[in-house]
N, C-alpha and C positions, 0 to 999 in steps of 0.2 A: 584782280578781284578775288577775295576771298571769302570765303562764309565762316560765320563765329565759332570759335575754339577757345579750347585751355590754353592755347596758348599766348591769349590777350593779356596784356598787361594787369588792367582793371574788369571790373564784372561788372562797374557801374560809373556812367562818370553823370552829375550832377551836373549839367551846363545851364548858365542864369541863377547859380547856386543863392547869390545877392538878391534875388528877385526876393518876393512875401512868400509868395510860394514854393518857392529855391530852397531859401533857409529851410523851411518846416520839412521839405522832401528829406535835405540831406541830415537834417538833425533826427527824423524819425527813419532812417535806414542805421545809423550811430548807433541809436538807440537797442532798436529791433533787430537786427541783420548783421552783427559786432565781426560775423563769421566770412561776409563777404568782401573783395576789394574792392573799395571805393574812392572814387577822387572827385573834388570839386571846382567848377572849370568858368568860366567868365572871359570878360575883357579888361576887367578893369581889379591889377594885382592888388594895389593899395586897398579897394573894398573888401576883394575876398582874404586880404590878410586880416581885416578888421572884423569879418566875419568870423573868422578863427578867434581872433584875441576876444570877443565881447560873448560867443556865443558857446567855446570852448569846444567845437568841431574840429577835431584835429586830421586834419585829411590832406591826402597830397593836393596842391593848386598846381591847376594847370589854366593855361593861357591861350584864349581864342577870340575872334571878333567872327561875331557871325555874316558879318558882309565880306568876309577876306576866303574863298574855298581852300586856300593852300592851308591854312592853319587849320580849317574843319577836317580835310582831308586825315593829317596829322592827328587831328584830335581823336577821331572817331575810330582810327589805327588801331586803338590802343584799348581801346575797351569792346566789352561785350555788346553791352547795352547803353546807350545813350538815352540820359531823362531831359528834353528843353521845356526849360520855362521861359524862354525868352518869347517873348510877344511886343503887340500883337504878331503873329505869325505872317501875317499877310504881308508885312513888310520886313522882316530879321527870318523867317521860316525858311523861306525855299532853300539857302546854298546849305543848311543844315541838314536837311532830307537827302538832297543829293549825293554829301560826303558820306551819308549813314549807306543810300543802295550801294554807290558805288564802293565800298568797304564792308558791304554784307553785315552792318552793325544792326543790331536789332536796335529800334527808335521808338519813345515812348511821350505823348504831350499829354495837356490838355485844353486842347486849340477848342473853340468852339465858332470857327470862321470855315464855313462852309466852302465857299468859291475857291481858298487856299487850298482846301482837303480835295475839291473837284481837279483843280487845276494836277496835281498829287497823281492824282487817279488815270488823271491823261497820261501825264509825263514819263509815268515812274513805276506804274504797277507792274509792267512786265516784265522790266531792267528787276524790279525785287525780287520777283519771283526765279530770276536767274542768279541771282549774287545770295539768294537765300537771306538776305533783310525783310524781318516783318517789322512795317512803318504801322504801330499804331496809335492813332489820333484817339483823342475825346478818352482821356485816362482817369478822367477826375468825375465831378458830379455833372459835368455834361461827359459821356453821357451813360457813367457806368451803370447808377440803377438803372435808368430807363432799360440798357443792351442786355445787362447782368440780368436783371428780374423778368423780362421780355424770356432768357435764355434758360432761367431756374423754371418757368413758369411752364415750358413745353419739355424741360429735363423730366417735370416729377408728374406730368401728365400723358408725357408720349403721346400725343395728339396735335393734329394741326389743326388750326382757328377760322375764322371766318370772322371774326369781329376782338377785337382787345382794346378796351380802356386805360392805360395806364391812370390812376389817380388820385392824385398828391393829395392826402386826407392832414397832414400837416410839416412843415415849412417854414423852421425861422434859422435866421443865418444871416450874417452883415454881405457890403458890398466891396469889391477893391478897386483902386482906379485901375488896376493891369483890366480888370473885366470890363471897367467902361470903355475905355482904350480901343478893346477890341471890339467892344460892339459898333464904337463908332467907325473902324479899321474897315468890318465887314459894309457900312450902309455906303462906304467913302468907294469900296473894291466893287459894289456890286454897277453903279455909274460911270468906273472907269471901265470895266469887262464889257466887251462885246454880246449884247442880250443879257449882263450880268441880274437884274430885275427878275426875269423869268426863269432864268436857270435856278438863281436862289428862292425863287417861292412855288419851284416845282415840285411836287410830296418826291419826286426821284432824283434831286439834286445829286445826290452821292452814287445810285446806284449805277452797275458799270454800262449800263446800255439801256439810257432813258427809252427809247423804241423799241426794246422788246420785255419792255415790263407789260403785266395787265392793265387794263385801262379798268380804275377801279372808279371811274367819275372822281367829283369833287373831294375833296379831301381838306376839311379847314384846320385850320392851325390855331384860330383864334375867333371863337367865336363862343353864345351861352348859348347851352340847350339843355335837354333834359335827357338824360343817360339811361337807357335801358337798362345795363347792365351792373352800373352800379346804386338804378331806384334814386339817384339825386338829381338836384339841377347842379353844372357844371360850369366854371369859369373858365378865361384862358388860364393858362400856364406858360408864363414869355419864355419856358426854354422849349416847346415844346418845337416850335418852327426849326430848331436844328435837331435836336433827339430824336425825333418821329425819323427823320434821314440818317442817321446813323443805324436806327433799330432795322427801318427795310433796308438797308445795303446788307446788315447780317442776316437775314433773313433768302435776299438774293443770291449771296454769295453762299451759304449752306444749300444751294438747290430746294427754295422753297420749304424746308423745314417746317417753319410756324404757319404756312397754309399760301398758296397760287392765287387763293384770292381775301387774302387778307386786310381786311382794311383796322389800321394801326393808330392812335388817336390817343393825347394824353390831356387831360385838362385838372384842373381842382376842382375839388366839392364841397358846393359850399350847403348841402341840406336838400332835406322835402320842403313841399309848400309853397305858398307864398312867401315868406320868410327867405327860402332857400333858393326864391329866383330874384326876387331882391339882390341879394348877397351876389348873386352873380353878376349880373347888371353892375351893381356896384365894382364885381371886382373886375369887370372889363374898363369901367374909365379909369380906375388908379392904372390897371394894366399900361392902357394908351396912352396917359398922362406922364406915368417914368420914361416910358421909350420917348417922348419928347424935350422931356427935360436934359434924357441922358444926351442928346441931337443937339441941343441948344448951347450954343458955346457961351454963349452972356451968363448961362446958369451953373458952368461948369466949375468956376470959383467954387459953390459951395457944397460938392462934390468931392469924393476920394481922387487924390491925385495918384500916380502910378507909383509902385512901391508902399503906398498905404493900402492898409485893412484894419479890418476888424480887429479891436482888442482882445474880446472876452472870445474867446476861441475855445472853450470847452464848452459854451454856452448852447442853446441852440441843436438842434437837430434835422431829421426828417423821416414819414413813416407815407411809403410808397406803396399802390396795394396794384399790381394787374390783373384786371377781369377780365375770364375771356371767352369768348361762344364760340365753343368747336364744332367742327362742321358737320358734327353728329346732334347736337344740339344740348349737349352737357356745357355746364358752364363751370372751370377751372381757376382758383384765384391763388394768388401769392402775394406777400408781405413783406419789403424791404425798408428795415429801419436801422438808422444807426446814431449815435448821441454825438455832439460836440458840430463847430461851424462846420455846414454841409462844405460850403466852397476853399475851405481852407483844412484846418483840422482832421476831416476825412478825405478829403482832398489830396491832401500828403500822404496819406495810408495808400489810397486807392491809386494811384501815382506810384508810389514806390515799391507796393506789391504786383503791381503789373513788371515793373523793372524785374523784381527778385524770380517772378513766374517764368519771362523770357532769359536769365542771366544760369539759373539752373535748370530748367527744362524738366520737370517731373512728371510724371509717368500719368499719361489719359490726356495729355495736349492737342490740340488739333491736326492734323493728320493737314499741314500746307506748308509748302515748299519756303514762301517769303510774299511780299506783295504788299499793297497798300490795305490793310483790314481792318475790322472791327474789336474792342475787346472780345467779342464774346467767338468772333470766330478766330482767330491771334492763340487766345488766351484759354477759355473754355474750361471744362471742369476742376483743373488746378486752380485758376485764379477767382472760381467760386469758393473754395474749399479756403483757399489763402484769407479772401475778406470774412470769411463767417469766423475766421478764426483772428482776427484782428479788428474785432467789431464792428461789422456790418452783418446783419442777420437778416437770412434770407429763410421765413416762414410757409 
């Protein structure tokens, strides 16, 4: 077992390079990153040569099947940092993570399959933390503003909270079948898992010891109300049920940082008034109405199938704001926006600057050995500094 050095082949290998998401990583590290080694990695050679020939990526190919560990093994040998996009994770993830601890490869996705990342947390955290691999999950828009802005939000206030809003004031961005895939991956995981139901729609799904968190009562994920803190009425936000668990396991895992009895909540706003609990009301049945659709297999014809996305990928954005009531009774807010498709286009930025963060290691990084983590604990004030400077702006 080794821990990552110069002396690795690659600083980056692209694995699922073929995927929607694949291509855009390794074409925007090409691009931005000309400085570092990078190689592009799959199972299947004819695609990724084809991905070369059409998209003019000229990167060494290398060859792995994520169901095979002897080739993961090999694979992960050889670089610093490994980026998967192979999904859903719940079924291609696990022998990928293991080849990463057990080779001290620092590992970067953006899974937003929670009982994968729980499972992760059992298996593997403490095998990382010895082989010095930081595995971290949710590298894209699930769940980096949420973790990132959550993490700017008590950088530039030095205070811990007692209440925080995350909420999404606007939100446009297409869908791809890799994301329907796995949403249906996780309702398919949570039926097969022993208690998987309750583990996944516990607010402490991720963190490392459901039993000794605070018992902060109910905690909904999805529901309308009227927001103190941000003066609006409030709809769900369907990523919220995973991002709300990502943001307290970093919050856990920094020894309560953002406050011991913090209760963490993201939804959309849709207004004052009447008018603006309309709008909410409204935006819970569309809410309830996709997560059915996406569930229904008769309806899935007319759906993104996997490897499809969104066209217009410059199009579209998202402007995130965290309000938060510190336990002094000051209320502190921050501002995350950035232009172009949230889940693709920035996606690939936020993906591949998390690579670039772990791959040279710059100075004011977290102070942790390896383990299964968060962006914001993993990564922390370089990999703020890296997305404000490759547009994402954190106000």
């Amino acid at each position: 077992m080794t821990h990552p050095s110069n002396a690795r082949e690659f600083d980056i290998i692209v694995f699922g390079a073929t995927s929607f998401v694949g291509k855009l990583t390794a074409q925007y590290l090409v691009d931005t990153h000309p400085e570092l080694a990078i190689a592009v990695a799959g199972r299947n050679e004819s695609k990724l040569h084809e991905l070369a020939h059409t998209s003019g990526i000229k990167l060494p190919i290398l060859i792995a099947d994520a169901s095979r560990i002897d080739e993961l093994r090999e694979l992960t040998a050889r670089a610093k940092v490994l980026i998967s996009t192979v999904g859903p994770y719940t079924y291609f993830g696990d022998k990928v993570v293991e080849a990463c601890v057990n080779n001290g490869t620092h590992y970067v996705d953006l899974c937003g399959e929670a009982l994968f990342i729980r499972r992760n947390i059992d298996k593997w955290h403490e095998s990382a933390q010895a082989t010095g691999a930081k595995i971290v999950h949710s590298c894209g828009f699930d769940s980096v503003p949420s973790d990132m802005g959550m993490f700017h939000l008590h950088q530039v206030s030095q205070t811990a909270f007692s209440k925080v809003t995350m909420a999404v004031e606007f939100l446009s961005g297409g869908l791809s079948g890799g994301t329907i895939d796995s949403m249906r991956a996780v309702s398919a995981d949570a039926k097969k898992m022993e208690q998987g139901g309750a583990i996944l729609h516990s607010p402490y799904t991720l963190s490392p010891n459901h039993e000794l968190e605070p018992d902060l009562g109910e905690q909904k994920d999805l529901e309308v109300s009227f927001d103190s803190l941000t003066q609006q009425w409030t709809g769900p936000f369907f990523m919220a049920m995973f991002n709300t668990r990502i943001v307290r396991r970093s919050n856990t895992l920094s020894g309560y940082a953002y406050g011991d009895k913090l209760h963490y909540r993201e939804a959309m706003t849709t207004g004052k008034g009447l008018l603006g609990r309309i709008k909410a009301h409204a935006l819970f049945a569309v809410t309830a109405l996709g997560f059915a659709v996406v569930m229904n297999k008769r309806l899935a014809r007319f759906l993104p199938k996997p490897g499809e996305g969104p066209k217009k990928l410059d199009d579209g954005g998202f402007r995130i704001t965290h309000y938060g009531l510190s336990t002094t009774g000051a209320v502190h807010s921050t501002t995350v926006t950035a232009h172009g498709d949230p889940g693709y286009r920035v996606t690939s930025m936020m993906l591949g600057e998390a690579a670039v963060v772990l791959a040279t290691e710059p100075a004011g990084m977290p102070e942790v050995s390896g383990g299964i983590l968060t962006p914001a604990t993993a990564l922390g004030a370089p990999y703020l500094e890296a997305l404000n400077a490759h547009g994402m702006k954190f106000t």
